[in-house]
N, C-alpha and C positions, 0 to 999 in steps of 0.2 A: 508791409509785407502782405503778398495775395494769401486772401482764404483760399484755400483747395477743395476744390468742391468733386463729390460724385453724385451724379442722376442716377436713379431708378425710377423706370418707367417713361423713357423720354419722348416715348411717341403718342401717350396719353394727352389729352386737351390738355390735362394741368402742367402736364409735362413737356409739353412744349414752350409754354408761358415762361418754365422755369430755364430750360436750354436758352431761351432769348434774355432773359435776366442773367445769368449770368457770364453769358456772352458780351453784354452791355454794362457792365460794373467794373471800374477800370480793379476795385482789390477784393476778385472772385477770378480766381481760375478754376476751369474746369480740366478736371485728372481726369476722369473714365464716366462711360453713362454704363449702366446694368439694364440691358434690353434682354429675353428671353431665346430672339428669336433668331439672332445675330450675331453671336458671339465669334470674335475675329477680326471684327472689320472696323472703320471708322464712323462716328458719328456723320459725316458729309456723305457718307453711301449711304444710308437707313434712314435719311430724312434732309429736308432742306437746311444745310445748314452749313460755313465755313472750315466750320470746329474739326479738327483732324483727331479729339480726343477718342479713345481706342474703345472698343464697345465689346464687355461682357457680360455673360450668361449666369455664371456662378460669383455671390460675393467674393466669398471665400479667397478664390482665384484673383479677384478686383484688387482687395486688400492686399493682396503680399505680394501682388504686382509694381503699383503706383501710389504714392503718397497723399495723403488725402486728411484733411483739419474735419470734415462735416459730409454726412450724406444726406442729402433728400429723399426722403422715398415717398412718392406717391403711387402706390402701386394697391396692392390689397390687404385685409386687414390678417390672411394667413401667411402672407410673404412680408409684409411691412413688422408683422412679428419675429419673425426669425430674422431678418435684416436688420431689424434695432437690437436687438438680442449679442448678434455677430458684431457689428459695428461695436458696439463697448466694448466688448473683450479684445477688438485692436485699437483703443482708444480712440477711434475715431466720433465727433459729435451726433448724434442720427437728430434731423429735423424733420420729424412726420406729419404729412399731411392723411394719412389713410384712416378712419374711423372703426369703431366695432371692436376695439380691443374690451375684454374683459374686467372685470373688478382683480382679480386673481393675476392678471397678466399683466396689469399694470402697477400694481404691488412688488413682482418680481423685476420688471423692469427699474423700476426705482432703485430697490435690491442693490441691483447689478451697478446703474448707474453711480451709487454713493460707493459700493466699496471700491469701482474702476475711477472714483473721483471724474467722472466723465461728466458733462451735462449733456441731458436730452429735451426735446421740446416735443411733444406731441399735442398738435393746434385741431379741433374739427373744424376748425374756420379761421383761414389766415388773412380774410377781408379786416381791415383793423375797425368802419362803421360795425361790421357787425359785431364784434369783439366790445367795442361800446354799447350796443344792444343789449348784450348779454345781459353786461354790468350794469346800467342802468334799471333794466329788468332785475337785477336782484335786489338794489335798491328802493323799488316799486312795491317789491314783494312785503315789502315791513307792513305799508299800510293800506293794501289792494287786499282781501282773501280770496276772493275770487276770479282765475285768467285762464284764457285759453289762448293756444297757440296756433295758428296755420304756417305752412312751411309748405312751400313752393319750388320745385326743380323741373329740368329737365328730365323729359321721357326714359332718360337710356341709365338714371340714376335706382338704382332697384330696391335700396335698403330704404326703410321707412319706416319709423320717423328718422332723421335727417340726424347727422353728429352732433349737428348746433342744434336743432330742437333738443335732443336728450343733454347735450351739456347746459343747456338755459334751466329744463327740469333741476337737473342736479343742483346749480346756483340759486333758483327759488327758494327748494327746498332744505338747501343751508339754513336761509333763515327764518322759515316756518315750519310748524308743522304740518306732515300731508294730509290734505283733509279733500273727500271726496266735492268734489264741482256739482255744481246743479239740482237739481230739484225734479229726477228721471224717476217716470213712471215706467216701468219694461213692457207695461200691456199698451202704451203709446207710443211709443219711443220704436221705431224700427232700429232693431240692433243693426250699426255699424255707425249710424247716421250723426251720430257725435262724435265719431272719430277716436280713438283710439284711446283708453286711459292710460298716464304712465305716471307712477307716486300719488296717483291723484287730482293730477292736471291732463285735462284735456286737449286733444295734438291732434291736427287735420294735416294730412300729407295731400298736397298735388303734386301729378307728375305728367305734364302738358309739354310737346315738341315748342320750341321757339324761347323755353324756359332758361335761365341760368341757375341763378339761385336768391331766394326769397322769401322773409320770413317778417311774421306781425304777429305781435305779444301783445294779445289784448285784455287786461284789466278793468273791470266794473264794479260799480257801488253806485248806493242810491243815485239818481240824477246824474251821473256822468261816465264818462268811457275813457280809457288814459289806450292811446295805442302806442308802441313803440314798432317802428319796419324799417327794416333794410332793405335793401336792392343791391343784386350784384347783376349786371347787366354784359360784363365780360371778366372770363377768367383773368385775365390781367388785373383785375379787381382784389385779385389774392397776393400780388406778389410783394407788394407792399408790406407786407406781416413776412413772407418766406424772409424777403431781403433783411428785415429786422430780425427775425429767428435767427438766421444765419448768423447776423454779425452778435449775438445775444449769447448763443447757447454756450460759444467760445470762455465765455466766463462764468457759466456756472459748474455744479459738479454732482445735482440731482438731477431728478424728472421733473420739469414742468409741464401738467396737462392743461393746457389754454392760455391763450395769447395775454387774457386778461390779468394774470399772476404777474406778468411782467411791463403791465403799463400803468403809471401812473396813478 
């Protein structure tokens, strides 16, 4: 039986990736995409694509329109909040890609999640290499005290540090305690030039045109350098984790935040 899928956001980079995924998955159908700008019309007029699937403005209206097992939303993290919010309360799966939710917001989404027995997946990183990153990095973290982070995107990405930087922080610092990096003089040191502190771990954001996405966890102690990097060189690079989320969330009935909970 086809999973029923809805797009939100399908004219975004990522969200294109995912229109052709699931266009190409013979047990994915796509119900509706959630574009802003368009509501009324078909996916095949709003952007290159076959698909005659019907394109709305408001969830709300999406939902009690056409049937649907899971929504994607790659959109933003004040709309991807109230879309995973809406989506459980009509039992539908929500599989998020958008970052920047809260401690507070992601507590009530669980909330919601367990008592609608729904499951949700919310990924900051649905490349599955860098999902092994992560993990390996918290791994590292047992017997490394010392690491910093650089993270690498495209120019038009605004927030920084990156989903997958602050969720590699949070997985460290699971198994350690936070303890301040380095050995900074402030009368030497030009503030900014180490990059950001977050729990204690230091985080260098690039945001250079020609970028995709790219991140190196670098660990040191006496005599050696352990680095751990990813490379995402094209957003297709992601969908690989959507496609597993998709067929994933279907069986659970909390919130999973990161790809890594559910691998191996």
């Amino acid at each position: 039986m086809s999973i029923k899928v809805i797009i939100a956001g399908p004219r975004g980079k990522m969200g294109r990736e995912a229109v052709k995924l699931v266009e190409k998955e013979a047990n994915f159908q796509l119900s509706a995409v959630l574009d802003r700008k368009h509501d009324g019309k078909q996916l095949r007029d709003i952007m290159d694509s076959h698909e005659t699937a019907p394109v709305y403005s408001d969830l709300g209206t999406c939902l009690q329109s056409v049937e649907a097992d899971v929504l994607i939303d790659l959109t933003v993290p004040e709309v991807g909040y109230t879309h995973t919010k809406m989506a459980l309360e009509y039992g539908v799966c929500p599989v998020v890609g958008t970052t920047g939710f809260s401690q507070e917001q992601l507590i009530e989404i669980k909330e919601l999640s367990e008592a609608r027995k729904t499951g949700c997946i919310i990924a900051p990183n649905f490349a599955l290499g860098a999902v092994l990153m992560m993990k390996f990095s918290k791994m590292a973290a047992k017997y490394f005290d010392d690491v910093e982070i650089i993270e690498m995107h495209h120019d038009q990405k605004l927030d920084a540090p990156s989903g997958t930087a602050i969720k590699t922080i949070e997985m460290i610092s699971d198994v350690r305690k936070s303890k301040k990096q380095g050995h900074e003089d402030e009368k030497e040191i030009l503030p900014g030039s180490r990059g950001a502190e977050v729990d204690g771990l230091r985080v260098h954001s690039v945001r250079l045109p020609g970028m995709v996405a790219h991140q190196q966890v670098m660990f040191g102690s006496t005599g050696q350098l352990l680095t751990l990097k990813h490379d995402s060189f094209h957003r297709e690079s992601f969908m690989s984790g959507v496609k597993f989320s998709v067929e994933s969330v279907l069986k659970l009935e909390t919130l999973v935040y990161g790809l890594e909970n559910l691998l191996d």
